[in-house]
Residue frames as qw, qx, qy, qz and C-alpha x, y, z in Angstrom:
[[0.098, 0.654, 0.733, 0.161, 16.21, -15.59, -4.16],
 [0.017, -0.074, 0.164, 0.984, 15.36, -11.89, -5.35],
 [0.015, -0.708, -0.706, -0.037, 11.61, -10.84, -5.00],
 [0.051, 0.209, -0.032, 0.976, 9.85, -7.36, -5.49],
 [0.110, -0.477, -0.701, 0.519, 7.62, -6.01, -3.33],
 [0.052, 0.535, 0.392, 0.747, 5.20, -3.93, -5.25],
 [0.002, -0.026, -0.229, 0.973, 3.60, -0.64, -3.76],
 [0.079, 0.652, 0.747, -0.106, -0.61, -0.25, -3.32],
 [0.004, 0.204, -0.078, 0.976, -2.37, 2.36, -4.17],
 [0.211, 0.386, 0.734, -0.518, -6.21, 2.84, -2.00],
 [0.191, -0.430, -0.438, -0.766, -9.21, 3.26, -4.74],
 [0.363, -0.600, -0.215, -0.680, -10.84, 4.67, -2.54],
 [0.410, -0.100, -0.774, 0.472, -11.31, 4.13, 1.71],
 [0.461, -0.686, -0.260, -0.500, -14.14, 4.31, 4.00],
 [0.100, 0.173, -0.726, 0.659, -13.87, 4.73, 7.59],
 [0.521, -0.463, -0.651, -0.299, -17.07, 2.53, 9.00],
 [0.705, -0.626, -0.170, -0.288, -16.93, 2.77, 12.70],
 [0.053, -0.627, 0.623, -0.465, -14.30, 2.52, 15.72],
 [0.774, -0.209, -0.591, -0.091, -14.34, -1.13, 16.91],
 [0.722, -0.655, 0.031, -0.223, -13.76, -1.86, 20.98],
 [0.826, -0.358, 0.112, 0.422, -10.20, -2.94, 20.97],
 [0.396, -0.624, 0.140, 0.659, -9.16, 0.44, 19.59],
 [0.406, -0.131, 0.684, 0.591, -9.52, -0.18, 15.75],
 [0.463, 0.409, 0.184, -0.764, -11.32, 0.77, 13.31],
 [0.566, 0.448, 0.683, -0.106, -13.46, -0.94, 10.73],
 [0.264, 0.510, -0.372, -0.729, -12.51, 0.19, 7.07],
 [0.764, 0.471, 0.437, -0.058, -13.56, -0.65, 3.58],
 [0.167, 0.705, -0.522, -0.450, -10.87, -0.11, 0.58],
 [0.948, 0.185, 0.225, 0.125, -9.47, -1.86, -2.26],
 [0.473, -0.516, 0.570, 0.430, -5.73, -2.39, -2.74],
 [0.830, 0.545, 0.057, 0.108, -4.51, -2.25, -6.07],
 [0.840, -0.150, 0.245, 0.461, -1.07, -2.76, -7.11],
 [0.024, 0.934, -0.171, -0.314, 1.62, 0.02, -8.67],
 [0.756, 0.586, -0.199, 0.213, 4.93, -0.14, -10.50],
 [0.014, -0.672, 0.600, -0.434, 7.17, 1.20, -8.25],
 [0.955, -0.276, -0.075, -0.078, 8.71, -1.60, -6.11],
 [0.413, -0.758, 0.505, -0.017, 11.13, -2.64, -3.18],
 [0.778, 0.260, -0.570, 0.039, 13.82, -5.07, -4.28],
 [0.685, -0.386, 0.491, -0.374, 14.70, -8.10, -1.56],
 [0.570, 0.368, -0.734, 0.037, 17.66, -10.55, -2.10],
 [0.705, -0.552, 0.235, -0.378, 17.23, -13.37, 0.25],
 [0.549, 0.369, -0.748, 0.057, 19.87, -15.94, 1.08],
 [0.873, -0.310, -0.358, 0.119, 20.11, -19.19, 3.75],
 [0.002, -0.721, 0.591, -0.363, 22.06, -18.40, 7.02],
 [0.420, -0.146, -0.821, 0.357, 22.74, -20.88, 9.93],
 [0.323, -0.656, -0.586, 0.350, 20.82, -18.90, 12.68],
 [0.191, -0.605, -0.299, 0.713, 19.16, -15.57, 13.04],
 [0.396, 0.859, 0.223, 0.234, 18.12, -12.65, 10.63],
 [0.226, -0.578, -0.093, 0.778, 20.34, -10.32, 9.48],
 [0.100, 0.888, 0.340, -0.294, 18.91, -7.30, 7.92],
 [0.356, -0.335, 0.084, 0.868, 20.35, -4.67, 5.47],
 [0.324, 0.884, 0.303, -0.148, 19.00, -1.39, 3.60],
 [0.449, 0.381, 0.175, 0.789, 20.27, 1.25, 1.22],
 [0.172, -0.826, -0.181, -0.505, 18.49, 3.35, 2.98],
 [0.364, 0.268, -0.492, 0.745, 20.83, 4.60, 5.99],
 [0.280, -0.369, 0.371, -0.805, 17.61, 5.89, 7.63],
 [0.813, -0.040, -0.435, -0.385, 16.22, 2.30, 7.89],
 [0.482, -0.602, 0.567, -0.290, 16.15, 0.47, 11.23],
 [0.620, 0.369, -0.664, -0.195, 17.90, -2.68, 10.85],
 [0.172, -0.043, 0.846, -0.502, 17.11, -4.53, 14.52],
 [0.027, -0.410, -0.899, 0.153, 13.75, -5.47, 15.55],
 [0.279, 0.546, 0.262, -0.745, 12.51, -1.99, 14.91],
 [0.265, 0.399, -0.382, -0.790, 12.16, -2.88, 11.35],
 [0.766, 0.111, 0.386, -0.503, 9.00, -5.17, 10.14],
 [0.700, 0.378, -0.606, 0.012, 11.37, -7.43, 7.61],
 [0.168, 0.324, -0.801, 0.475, 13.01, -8.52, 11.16],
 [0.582, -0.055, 0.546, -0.600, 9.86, -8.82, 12.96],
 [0.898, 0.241, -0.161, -0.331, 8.20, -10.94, 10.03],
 [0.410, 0.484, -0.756, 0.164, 11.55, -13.12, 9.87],
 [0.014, 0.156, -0.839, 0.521, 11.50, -13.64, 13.42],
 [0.660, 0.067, 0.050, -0.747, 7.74, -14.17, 13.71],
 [0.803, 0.337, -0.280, -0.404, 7.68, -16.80, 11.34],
 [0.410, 0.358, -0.792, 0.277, 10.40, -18.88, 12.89],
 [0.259, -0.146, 0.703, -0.645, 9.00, -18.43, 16.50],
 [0.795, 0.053, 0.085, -0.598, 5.47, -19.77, 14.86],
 [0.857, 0.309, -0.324, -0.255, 7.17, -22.74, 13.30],
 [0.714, -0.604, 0.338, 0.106, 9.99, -23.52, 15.55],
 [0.754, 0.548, -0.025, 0.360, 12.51, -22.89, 12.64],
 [0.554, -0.820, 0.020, 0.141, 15.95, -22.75, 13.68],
 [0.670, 0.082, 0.314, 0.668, 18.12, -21.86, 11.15],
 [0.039, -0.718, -0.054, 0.693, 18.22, -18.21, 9.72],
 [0.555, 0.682, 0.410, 0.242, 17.66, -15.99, 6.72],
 [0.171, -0.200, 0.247, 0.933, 20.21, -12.80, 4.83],
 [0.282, 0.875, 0.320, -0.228, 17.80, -9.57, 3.85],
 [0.332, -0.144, 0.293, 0.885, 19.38, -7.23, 1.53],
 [0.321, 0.691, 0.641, 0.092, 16.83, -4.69, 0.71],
 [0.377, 0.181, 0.312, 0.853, 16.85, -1.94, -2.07],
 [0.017, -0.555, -0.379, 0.741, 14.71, 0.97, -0.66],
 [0.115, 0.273, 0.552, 0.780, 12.50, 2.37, -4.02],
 [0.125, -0.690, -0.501, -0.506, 9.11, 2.97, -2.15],
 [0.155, -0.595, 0.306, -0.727, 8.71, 6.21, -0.10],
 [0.332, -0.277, -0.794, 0.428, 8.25, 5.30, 3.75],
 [0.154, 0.563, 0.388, -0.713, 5.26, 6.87, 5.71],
 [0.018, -0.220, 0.353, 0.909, 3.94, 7.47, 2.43],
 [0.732, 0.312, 0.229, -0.560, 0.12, 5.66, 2.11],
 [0.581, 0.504, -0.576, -0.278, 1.86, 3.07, -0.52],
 [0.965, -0.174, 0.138, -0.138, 2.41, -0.38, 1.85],
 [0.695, 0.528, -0.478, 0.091, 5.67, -0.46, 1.35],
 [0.008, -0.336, 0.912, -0.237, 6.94, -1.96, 4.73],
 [0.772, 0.042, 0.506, -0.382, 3.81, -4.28, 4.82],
 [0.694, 0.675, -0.163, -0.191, 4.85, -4.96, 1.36],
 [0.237, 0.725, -0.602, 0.236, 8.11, -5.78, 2.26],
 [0.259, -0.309, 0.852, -0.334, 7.59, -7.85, 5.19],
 [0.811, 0.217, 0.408, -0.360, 5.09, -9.96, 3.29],
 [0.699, 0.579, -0.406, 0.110, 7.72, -10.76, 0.24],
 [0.087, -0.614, 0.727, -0.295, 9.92, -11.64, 3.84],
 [0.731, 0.033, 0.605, -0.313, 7.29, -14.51, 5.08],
 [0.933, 0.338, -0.082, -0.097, 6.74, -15.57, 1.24],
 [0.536, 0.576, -0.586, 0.192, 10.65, -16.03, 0.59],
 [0.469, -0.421, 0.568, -0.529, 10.98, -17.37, 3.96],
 [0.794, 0.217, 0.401, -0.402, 8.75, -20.23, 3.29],
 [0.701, 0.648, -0.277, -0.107, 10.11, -20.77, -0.31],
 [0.349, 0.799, -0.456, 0.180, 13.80, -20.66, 0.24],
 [0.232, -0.486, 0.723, -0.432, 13.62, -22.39, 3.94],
 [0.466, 0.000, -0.882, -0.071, 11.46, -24.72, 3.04],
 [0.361, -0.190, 0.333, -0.850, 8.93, -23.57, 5.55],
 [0.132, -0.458, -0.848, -0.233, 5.86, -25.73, 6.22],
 [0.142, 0.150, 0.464, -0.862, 2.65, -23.60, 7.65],
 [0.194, 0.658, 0.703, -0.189, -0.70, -23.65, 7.61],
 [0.140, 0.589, 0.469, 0.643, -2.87, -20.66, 5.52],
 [0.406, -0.856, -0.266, -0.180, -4.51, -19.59, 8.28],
 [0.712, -0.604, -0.019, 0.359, -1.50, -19.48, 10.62],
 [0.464, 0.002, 0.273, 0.843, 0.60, -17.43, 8.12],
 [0.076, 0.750, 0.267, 0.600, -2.23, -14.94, 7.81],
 [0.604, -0.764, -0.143, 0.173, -2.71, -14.57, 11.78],
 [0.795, -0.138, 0.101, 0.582, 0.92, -13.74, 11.26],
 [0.166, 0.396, 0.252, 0.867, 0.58, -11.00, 8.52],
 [0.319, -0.745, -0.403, -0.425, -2.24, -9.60, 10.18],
 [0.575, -0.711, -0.269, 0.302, -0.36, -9.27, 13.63],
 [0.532, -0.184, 0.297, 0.771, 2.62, -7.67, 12.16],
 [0.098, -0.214, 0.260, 0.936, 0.15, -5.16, 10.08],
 [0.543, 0.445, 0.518, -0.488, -3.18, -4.64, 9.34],
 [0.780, 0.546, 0.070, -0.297, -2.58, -4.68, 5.39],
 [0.285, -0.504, 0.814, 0.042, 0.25, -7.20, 5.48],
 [0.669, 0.190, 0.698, -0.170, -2.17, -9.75, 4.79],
 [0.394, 0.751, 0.067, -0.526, -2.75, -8.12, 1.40],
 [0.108, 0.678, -0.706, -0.173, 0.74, -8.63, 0.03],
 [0.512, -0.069, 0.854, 0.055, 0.79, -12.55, 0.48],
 [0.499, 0.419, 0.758, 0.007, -1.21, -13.17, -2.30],
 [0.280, -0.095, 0.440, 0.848, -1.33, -11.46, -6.00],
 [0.084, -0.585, -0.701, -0.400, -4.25, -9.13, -7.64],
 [0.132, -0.397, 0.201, -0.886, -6.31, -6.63, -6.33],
 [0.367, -0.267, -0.876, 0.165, -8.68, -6.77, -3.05],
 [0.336, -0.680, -0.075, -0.647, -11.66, -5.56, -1.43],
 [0.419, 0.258, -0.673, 0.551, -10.86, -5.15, 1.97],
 [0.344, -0.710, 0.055, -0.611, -12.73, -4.44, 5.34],
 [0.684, -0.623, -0.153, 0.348, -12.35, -5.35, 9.26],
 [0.115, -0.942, 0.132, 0.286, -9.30, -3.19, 9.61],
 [0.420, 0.742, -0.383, -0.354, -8.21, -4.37, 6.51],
 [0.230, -0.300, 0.923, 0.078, -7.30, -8.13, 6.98],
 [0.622, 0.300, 0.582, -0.428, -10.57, -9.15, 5.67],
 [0.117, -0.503, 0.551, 0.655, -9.84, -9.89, 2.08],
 [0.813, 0.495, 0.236, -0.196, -11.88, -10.62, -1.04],
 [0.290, -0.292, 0.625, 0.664, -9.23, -11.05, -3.91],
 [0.662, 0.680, 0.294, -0.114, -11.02, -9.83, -7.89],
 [0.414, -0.047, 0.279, 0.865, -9.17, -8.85, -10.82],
 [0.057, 0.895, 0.176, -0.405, -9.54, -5.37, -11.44],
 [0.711, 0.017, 0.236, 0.662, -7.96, -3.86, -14.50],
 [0.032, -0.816, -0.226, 0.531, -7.26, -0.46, -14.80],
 [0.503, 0.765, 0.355, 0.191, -7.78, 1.21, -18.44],
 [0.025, -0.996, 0.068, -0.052, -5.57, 4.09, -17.18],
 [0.523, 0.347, -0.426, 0.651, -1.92, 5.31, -16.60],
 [0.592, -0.750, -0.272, 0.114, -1.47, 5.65, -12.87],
 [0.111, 0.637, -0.421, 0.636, 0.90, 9.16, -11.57],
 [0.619, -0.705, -0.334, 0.090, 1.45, 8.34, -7.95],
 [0.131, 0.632, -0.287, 0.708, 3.46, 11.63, -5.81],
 [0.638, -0.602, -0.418, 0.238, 4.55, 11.80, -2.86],
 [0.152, 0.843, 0.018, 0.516, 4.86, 15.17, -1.74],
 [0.602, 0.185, -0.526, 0.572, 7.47, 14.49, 0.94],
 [0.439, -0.483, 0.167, -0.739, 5.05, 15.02, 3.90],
 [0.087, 0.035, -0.944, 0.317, 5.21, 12.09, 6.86],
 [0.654, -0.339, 0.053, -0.674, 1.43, 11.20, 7.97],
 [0.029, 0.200, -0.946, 0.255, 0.95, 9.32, 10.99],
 [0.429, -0.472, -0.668, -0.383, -2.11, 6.69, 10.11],
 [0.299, -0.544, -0.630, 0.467, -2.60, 6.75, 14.61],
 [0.000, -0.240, -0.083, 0.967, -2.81, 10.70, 13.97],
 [0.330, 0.042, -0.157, -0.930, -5.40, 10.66, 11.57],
 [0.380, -0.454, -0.776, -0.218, -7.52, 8.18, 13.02],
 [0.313, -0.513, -0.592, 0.538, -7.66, 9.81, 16.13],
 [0.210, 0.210, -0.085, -0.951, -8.54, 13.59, 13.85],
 [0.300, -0.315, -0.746, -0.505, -11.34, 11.32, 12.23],
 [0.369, 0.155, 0.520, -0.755, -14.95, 12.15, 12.81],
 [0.286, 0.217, 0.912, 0.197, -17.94, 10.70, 11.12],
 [0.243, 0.262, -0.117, -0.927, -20.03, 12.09, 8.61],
 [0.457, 0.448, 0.747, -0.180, -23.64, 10.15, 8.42],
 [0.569, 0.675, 0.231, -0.409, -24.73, 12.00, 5.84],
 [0.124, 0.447, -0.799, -0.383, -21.68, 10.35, 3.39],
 [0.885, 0.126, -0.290, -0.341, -23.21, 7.71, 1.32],
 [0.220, -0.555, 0.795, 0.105, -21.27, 4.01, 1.54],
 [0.896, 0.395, 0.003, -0.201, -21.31, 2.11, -1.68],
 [0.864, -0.178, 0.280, 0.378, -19.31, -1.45, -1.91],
 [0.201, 0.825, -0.299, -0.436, -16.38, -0.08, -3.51],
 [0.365, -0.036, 0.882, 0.295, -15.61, -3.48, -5.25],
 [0.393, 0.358, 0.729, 0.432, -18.64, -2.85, -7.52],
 [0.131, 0.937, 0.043, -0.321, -18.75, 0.64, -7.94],
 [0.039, -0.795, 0.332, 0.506, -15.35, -0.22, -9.61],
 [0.250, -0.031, 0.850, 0.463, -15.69, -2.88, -11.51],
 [0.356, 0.661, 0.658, -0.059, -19.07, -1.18, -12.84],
 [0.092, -0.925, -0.034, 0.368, -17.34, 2.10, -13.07],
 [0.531, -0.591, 0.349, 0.497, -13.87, 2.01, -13.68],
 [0.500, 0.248, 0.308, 0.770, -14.27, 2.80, -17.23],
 [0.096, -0.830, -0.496, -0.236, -16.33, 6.06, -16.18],
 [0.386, -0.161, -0.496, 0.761, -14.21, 8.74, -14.45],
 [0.279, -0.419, -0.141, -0.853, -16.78, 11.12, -14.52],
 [0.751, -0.423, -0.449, -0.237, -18.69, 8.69, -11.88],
 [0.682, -0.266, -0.327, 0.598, -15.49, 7.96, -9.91],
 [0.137, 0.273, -0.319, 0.897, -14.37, 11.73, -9.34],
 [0.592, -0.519, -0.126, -0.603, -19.01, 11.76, -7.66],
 [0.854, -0.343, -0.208, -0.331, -18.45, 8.80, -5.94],
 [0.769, -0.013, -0.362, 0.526, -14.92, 7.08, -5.15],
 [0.019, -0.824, 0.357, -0.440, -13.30, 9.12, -1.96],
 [0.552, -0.072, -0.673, 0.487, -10.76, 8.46, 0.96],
 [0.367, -0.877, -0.286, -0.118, -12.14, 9.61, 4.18],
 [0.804, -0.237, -0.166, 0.520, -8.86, 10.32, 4.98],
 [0.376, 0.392, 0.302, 0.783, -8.17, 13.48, 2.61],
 [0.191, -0.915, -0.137, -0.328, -10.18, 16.43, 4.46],
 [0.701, -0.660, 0.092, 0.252, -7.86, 15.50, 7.95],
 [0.690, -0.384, 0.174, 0.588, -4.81, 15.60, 6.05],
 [0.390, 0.618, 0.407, 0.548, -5.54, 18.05, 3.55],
 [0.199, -0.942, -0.135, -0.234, -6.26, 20.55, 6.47],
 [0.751, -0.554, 0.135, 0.332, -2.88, 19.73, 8.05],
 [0.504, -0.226, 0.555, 0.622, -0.81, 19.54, 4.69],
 [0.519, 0.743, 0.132, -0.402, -1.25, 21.99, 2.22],
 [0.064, -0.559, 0.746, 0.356, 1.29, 20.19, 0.05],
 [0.481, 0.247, 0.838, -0.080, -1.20, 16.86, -0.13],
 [0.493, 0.689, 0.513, -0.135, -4.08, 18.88, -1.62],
 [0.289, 0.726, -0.364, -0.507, -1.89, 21.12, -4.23],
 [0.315, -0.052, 0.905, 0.280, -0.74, 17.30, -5.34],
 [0.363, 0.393, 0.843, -0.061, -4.01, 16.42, -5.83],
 [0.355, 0.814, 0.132, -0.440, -5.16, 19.88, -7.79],
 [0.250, 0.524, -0.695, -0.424, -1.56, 19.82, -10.27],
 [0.342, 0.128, 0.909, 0.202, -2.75, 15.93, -10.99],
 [0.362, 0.675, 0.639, -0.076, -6.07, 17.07, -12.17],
 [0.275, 0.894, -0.081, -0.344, -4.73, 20.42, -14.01],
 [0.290, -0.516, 0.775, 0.220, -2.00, 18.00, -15.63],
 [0.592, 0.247, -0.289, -0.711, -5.05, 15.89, -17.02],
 [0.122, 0.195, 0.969, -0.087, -5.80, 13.23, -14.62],
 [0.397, -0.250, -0.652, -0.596, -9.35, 12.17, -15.00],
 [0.810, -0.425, -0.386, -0.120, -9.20, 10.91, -11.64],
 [0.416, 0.377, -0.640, 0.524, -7.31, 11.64, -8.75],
 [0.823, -0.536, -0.180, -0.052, -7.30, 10.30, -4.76],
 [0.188, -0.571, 0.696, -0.394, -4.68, 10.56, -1.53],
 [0.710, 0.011, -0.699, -0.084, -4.21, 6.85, -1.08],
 [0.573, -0.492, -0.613, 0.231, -4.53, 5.34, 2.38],
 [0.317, -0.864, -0.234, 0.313, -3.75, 8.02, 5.00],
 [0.070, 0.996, 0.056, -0.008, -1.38, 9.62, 3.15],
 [0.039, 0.692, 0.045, -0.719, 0.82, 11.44, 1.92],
 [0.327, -0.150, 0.733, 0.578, 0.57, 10.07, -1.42],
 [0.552, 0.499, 0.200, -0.638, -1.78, 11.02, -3.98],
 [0.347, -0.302, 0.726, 0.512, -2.33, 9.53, -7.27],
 [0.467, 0.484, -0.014, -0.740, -4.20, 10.40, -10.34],
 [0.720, 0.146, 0.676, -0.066, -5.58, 8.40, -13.30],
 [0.047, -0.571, 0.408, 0.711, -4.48, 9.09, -16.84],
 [0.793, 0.442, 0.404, 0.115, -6.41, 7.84, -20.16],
 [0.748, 0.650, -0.079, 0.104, -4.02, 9.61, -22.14],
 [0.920, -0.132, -0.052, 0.364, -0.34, 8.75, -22.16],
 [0.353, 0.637, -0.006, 0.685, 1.19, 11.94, -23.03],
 [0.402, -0.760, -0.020, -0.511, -0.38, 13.65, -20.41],
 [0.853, -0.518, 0.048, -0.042, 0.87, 11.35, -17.85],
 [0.763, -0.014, 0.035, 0.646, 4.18, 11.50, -18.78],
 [0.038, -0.672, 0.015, -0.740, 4.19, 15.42, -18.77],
 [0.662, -0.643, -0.109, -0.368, 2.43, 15.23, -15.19],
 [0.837, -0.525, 0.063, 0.138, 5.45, 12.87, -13.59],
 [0.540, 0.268, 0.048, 0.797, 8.13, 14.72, -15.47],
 [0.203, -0.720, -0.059, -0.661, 6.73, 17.71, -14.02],
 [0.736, -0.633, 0.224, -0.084, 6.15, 16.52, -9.85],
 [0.914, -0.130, -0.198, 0.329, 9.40, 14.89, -10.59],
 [0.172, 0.640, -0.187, 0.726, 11.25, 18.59, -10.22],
 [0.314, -0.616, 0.181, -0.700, 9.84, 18.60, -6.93],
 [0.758, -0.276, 0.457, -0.374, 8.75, 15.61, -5.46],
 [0.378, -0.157, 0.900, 0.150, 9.26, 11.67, -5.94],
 [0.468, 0.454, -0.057, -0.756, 7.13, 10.82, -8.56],
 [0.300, -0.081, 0.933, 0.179, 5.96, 7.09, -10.72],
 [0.604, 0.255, -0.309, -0.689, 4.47, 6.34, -13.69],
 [0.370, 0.020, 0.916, 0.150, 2.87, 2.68, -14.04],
 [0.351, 0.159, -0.481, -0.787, 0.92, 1.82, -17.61],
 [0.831, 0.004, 0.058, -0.553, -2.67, 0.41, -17.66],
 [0.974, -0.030, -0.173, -0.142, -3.60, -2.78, -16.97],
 [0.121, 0.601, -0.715, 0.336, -0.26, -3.26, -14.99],
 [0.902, 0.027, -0.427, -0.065, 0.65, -6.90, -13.76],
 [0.392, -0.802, 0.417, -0.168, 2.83, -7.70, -11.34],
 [0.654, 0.346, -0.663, -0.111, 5.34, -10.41, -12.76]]
């Protein structure tokens, strides 16, 4: 079995409040990209084993395909085992979900392939321990999100645009920039589920109204983020945002030209992906 593990990008992300067991309380909605991890899975007798193309990829228990694997067995008391083979496409550390992404295509194929039984509930508890937007991935479409992001509305959302997403090879660490976050009362907060499905053919609205609170903290750290985010808009997004904490940025494109110019351009420099409106995930 052979699954891809699409990439997120954040329309937008509030930070609501610090919660008592250390977390914090956001609002965002996940939407889905082009870029995506392939993930061949096969039947062993016993145990996970793990490989990457990527050489800098931990392949023990430090790596959240192994934890999900092994998770899911210890919840069910499965005792037989599963082959990873994964193709490495989205940046790490990059604001894109690509090991939550990854280890949530590990739990579905898991389940599929092994013949899993579980509960709903007991396979989110799972995602959700193993990553706060893990949960996300299990299920196709976009979502409005909030607790600290396991809370999950699923809508369809279709975006009109071509989507640049860059990653200006800069590492943010999400614990860093919660712990640089400060609140700013005097920031509106409007649901961002129907600001965008009222909006989202309007970027003039979205550049007033959609932001990540994330983007001052790491903008002042990384002056590489915010030059992304200026060459999207002088490139001729309509729309551009730093997607969860960073370091990725990604801009909105009604015309197609332009967006191809724009990721032929960051692609000299940086990683760069083009996905085309209304994008599906097969």
């Amino acid at each position: 079995m052979t699954l891809l593990a699409h990439a997120k990008i954040n329309l937008g992300l509030h930070i609501l409040r610090r919660r008592d067991d250390g977390y914090h309380d956001i609002e965002t909605v996940f939407h889905r990209v082009g870029i995506a991890d392939e993930i061949a899975f096969t039947k062993k007798e016993r145990g996970v084993r793990f490989t990457c193309d990527d050489p800098a990829m931990p392949v023990d228990e430090g790596n959240l395909c192994v934890r999900a694997a092994i998770a899911l067995f210890e919840a069910t008391g499965y005792d037989g085992g599963i082959g990873i083979d994964l193709r490495k496409r989205i940046p790490a550390g990059a604001g894109l979900g690509g090991g939550s992404a990854d280890a949530a295509a590990v739990l579905r194929a898991a389940i599929a392939l092994l013949d899993i039984s579980i509960a709903e509930d007991d396979l989110h508890g799972i995602a959700a321990e193993l990553g706060s937007d893990v949960p996300y991935f299990l299920h196709p479409g976009s979502a409005h999100a909030t607790g600290r992001g396991e809370l999950l509305s699923y809508f369809v959302l279709r975006l009109p645009y071509w989507i640049v997403v860059v990653y200006p090879g800069v590492h943010v660490s999400t614990p860093w920039a919660y712990g640089q976050f400060r609140p700013d009362v005097s920031l509106p907060i409007r649901n961002l589920r129907e600001l965008l499905l009222t909006h989202i053919d309007d970027p003039v609205t979205l550049v007033n109204t959609l932001r990540n609170d994330f983007e001052p903290i790491v903008f002042r750290a990384h002056e590489d983020v915010m030059r992304a985010k200026e060459i999207l808009y002088r490139t001729g997004a309509d729309f551009a945002l730093m997607s969860g904490s960073g370091s990725s940025v990604f801009g909105l494109f009604r015309d197609e030209t332009y967006a191809r110019e724009s990721a032929a351009f960051f692609a000299k420099t940086w990683p760069a992906f083009l996905t085309p409106p209304y994008f599906t995930p097969a």
